[in-house]
C-alpha positions as CSV (number, residue, x, y, z in Angstrom):
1,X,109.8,13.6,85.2
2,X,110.5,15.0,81.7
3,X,109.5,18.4,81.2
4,X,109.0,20.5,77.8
5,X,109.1,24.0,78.2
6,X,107.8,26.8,75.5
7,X,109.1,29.7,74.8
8,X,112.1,28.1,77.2
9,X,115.2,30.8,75.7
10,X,112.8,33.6,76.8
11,X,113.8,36.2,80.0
12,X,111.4,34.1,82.5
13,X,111.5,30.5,80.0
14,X,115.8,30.5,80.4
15,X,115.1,30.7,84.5
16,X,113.0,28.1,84.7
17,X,114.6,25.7,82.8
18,X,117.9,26.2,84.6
19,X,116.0,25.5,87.7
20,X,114.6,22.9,86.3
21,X,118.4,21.4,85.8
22,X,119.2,22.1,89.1
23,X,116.4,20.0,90.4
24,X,117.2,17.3,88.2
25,X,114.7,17.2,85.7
26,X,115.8,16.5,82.0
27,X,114.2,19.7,80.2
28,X,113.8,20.2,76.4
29,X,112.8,23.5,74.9
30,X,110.4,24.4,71.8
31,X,111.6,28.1,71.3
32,X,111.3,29.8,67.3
33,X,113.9,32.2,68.5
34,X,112.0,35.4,67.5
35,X,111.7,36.8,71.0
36,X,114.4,34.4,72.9
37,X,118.1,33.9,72.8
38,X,119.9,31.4,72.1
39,X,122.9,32.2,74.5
40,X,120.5,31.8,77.8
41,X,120.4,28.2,77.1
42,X,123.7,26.9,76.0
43,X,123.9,23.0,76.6
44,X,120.0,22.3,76.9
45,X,118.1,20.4,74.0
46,X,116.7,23.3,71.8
47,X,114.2,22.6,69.6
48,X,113.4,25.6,67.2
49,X,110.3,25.5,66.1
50,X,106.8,27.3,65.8
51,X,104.1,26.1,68.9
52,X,101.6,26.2,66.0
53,X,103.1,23.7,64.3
54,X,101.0,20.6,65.7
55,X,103.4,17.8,64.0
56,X,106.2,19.3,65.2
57,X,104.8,19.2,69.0
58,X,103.7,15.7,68.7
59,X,107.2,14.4,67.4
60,X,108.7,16.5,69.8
61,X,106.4,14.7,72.7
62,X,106.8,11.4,71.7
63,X,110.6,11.4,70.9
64,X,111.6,13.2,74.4
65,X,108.8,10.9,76.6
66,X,107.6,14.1,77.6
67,X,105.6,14.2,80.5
68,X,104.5,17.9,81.3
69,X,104.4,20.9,79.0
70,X,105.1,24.1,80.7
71,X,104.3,27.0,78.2
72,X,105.6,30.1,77.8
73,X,106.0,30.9,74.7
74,X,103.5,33.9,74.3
75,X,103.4,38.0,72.8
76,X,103.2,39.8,76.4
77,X,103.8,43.6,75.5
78,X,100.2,45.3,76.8
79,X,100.7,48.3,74.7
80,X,101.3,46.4,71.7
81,X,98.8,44.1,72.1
82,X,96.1,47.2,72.1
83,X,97.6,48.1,68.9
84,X,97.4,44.9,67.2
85,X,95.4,42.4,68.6
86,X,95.3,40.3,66.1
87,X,98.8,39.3,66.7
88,X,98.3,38.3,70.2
89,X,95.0,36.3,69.2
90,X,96.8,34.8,66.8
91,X,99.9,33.4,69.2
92,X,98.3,33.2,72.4
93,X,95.5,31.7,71.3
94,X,95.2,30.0,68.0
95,X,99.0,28.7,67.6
96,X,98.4,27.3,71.7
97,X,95.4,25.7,70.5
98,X,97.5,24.0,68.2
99,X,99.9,23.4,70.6
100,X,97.3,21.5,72.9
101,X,96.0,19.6,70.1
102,X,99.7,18.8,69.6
103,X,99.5,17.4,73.3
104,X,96.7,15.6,73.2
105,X,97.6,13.5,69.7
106,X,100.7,13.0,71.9
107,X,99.2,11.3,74.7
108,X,100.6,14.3,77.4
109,X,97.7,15.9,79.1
110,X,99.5,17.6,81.9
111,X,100.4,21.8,81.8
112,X,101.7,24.5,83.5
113,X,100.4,28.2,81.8
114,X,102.3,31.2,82.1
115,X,99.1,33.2,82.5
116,X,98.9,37.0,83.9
117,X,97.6,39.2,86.9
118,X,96.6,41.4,83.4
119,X,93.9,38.8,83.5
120,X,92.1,41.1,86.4
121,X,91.8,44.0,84.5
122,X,91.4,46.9,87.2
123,X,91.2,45.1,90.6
124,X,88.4,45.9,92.7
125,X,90.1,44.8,95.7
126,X,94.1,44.3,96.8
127,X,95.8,41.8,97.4
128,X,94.1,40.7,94.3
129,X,92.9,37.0,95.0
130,X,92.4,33.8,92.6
131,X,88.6,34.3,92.8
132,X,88.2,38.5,91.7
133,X,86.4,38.7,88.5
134,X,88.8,38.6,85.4
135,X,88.1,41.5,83.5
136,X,91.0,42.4,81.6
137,X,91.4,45.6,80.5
138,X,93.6,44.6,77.0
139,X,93.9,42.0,74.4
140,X,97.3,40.6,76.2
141,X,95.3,40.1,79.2
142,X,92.0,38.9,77.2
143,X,94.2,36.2,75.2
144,X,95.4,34.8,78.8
145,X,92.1,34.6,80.0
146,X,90.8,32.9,76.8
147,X,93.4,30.1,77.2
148,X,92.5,29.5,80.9
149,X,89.1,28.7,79.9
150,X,90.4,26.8,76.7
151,X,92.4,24.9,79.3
152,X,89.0,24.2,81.7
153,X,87.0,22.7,78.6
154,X,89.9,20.1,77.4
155,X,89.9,19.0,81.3
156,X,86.4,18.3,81.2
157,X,86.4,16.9,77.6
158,X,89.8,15.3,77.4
159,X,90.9,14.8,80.9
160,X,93.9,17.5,81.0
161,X,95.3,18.4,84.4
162,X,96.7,22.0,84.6
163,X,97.7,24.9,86.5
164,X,97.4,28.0,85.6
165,X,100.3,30.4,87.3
166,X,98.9,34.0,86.9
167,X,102.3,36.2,87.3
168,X,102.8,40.0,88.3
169,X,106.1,41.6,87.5
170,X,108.8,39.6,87.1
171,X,112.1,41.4,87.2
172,X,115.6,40.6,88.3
173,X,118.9,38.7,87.0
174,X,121.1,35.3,87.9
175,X,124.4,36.9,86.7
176,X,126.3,33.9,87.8
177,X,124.1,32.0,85.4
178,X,124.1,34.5,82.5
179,X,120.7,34.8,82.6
180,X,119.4,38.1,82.6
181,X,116.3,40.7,81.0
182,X,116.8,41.4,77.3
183,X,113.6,42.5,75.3
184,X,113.7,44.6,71.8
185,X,112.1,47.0,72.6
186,X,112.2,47.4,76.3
187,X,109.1,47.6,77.8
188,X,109.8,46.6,81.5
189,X,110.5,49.2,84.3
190,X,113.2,48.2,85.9
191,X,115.6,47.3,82.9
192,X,114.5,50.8,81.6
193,X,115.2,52.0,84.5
194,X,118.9,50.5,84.6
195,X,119.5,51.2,81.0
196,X,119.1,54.8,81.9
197,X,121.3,54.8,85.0
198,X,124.0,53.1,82.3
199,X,123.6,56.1,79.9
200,X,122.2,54.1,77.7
201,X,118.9,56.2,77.6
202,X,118.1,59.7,78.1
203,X,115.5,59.8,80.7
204,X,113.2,57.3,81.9
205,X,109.7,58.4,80.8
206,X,107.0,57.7,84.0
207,X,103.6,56.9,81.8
208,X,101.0,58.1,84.0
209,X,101.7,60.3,87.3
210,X,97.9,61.1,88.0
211,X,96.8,57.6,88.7
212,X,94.6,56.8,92.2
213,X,97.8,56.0,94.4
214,X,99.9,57.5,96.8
215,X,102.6,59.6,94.3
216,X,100.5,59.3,91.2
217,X,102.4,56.6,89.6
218,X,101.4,52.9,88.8
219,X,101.6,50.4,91.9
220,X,103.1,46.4,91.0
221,X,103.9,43.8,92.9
222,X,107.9,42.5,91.8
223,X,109.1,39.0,92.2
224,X,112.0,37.7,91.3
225,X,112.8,35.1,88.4
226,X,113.9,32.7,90.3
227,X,111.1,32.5,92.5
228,X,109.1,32.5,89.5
229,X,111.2,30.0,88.8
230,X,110.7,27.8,91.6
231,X,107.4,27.6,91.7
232,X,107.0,26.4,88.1
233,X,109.3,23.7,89.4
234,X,107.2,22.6,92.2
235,X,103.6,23.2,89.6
236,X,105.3,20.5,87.1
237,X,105.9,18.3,90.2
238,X,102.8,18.4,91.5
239,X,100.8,17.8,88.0
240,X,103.5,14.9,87.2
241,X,102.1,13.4,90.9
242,X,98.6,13.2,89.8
243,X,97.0,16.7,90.8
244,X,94.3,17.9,88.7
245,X,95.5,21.6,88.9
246,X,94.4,24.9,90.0
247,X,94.6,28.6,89.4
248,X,97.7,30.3,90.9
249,X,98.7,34.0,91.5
250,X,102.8,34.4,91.5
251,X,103.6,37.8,93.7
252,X,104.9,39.1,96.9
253,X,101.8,40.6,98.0
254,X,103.8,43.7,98.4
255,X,103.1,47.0,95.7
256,X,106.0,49.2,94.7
257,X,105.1,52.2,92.9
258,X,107.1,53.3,90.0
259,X,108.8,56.1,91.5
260,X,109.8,53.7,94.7
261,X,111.3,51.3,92.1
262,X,113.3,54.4,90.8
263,X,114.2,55.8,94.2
264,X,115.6,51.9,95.5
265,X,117.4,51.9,91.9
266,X,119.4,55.5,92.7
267,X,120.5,54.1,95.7
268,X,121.7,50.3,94.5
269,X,123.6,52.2,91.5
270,X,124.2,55.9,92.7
271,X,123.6,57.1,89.6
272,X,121.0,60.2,89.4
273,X,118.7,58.5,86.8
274,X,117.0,60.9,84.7
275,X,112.9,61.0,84.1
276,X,109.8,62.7,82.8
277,X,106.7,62.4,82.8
278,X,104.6,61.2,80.1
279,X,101.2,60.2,79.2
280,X,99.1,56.4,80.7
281,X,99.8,53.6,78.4
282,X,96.5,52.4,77.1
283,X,95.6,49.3,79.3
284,X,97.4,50.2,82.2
285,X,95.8,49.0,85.8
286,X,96.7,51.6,88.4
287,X,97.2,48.8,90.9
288,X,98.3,45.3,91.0
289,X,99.5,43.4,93.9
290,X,98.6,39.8,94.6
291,X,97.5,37.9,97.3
292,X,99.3,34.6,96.9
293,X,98.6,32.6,100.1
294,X,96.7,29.5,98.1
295,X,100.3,29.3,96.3
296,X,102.6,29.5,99.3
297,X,100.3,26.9,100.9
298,X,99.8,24.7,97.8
299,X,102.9,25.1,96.7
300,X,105.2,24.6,99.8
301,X,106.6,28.0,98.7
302,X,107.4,31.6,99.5
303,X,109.1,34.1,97.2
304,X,112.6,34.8,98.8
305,X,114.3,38.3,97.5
306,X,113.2,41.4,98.5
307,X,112.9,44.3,96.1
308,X,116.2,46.5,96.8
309,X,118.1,42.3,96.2
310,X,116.1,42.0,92.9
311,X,117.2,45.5,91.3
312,X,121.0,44.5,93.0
313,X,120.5,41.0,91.2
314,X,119.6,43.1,87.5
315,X,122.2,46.1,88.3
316,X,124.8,43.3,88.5
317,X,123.8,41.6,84.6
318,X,123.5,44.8,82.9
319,X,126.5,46.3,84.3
320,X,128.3,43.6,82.9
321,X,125.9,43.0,79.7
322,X,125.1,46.6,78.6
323,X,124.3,45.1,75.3
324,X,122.1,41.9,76.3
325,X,123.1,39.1,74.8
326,X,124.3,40.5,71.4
327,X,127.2,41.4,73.8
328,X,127.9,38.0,75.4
């Protein structure tokens, strides 16, 4: 199996291809660099390059006898993308239909997606499963959606296999691997919340304290990269075999509520970590927690680290990379 991965030097696109590598499978990446780095995947073939740019995927296809495309290059900040959705329509949507047509002048007509629970919108029930209603609640999760269905039509038309992997919160480090969280800006609790126990920030701001849950704050279910990871391994596997694909949700099935992250993250650093309270983010779901038992059972698979071992695992790379990669 050859794999192409999009969007491969990103925080969850540098885990999977080193996972990839340690199953064996010769990996290339398609990454522009304008949200990755570089440094997370030292010794792999980079290819920088836009996903939009159709020749460029075909080439890149045909030279490397690619056999599955997992993509991952996408905008995924929900606050931003309700403050310009024209970006994320325009890169989640139109530059991956350029990508597909890419594929399919190829010859390659197998994917894995790096889709979203913010597909759901405001869940009616938890765990959430594969079959409650999409209704997202903002363009990030609108553009995901849109792609799904892009991806049903070119099966039917074109005879694309694909599976869709429909993540919650991905969080945690490989610090033996250099690989670790590093957006600009920050967006994601739990490096915001480790930035601030560094000193690094002020206070951590809690958006929202007045949502429907037990202590007011937001409720998401963490996994951990690498078993993110993993199961993209096993997705690409399973496509490269034959399977037509499916729609997958990647969680724990357990909720943490922001306040509990904070709580386990005083007691992994000992460090008081500062906060305030602040306003909802626009788009915001009070709950998301996934019911992933079509995964574990499809999949052969079940997430591994526990949340107190996933903020350990990110404690441990920012400790040592208190700049991100610009400090490496």
């Amino acid at each position: 199996m050859r794999v192409l991965v999009t969007g491969g030097a990103g925080y969850i696109g540098s885990h999977i291809v080193h996972e990839l590598r340690r199953n064996g499978v010769h990996t290339v990446i398609l990454d522009d660099l304008s949200l990755g780095h570089a440094e997370s995947v030292e010794g792999f073939d980079l290819v920088r390059g836009d996903i939009g740019n159709r020749d460029l995927v075909r080439e890149t296809i045909i030279s490397q006898r690619i056999d599955v495309l997992i993509h991952m290059a996408a905008r995924s900040q929900v606050g931003e993308s309700v403050r310009d959705p024209g970006v994320y329509y325009d890169h989640n949507v139109r530059r991956s239909l350029e990508l597909l047509e890419g594929m399919r002048e190829a010859g390659c007509k197998r994917m894995v997606f790096s889709s979203s629970a913010a597909v759901y919108g405001e869940p009616k029930t938890v765990p959430i499963l594969e079959e409650h209603p999409a209704l997202p609640t903002n363009p990030y999760g609108a553009t995901k959606l849109c792609f799904e269905e892009a991806l049903g039509w070119y099966r039917q038309a074109y005879g694309f296999g694909f599976i869709s992997l429909r993540y919650f919160n991905a969080a945690g480090a490989v610090p033996e691997d250099r690989l670790g969280e590093d957006h600009d800006p920050e967006t994601h609790l739990i490096p915001l919340v480790l930035q601030t126990a560094l000193g690094r920030r002020e206070r951590l701001v809690i958006h929202g304290t007045d949502y429907p849950t037990p202590d007011g704050s937001c409720i998401r279910d963490y996994i951990h990269v690498v078993d993110l990871a993993r199961a993209h391994v096993q997705a690409a596997k399973r496509l490269s075999a034959g399977s037509p694909g499916a729609i997958y949700n990647l969680g724990t099935g357990t909720g943490t509520s922001v306040k509990e992250v904070i709580a386990v993250a005083r007691t992994v650093t000992g460090r008081e970590i500062p906060t305030q309270e602040g306003p909802r983010r626009a788009g915001d779901p009070a709950v998301l927690v996934a019911a992933s038992s079509r995964t574990q059972a499809g999949f052969d698979w079940t997430p591994r680290i526990p949340l107190r071992k996933i903020i350990e695992s990110a404690w441990d790379w920012h400790s040592r990379n208190p700049d991100g990669y610009g400090g490496l």
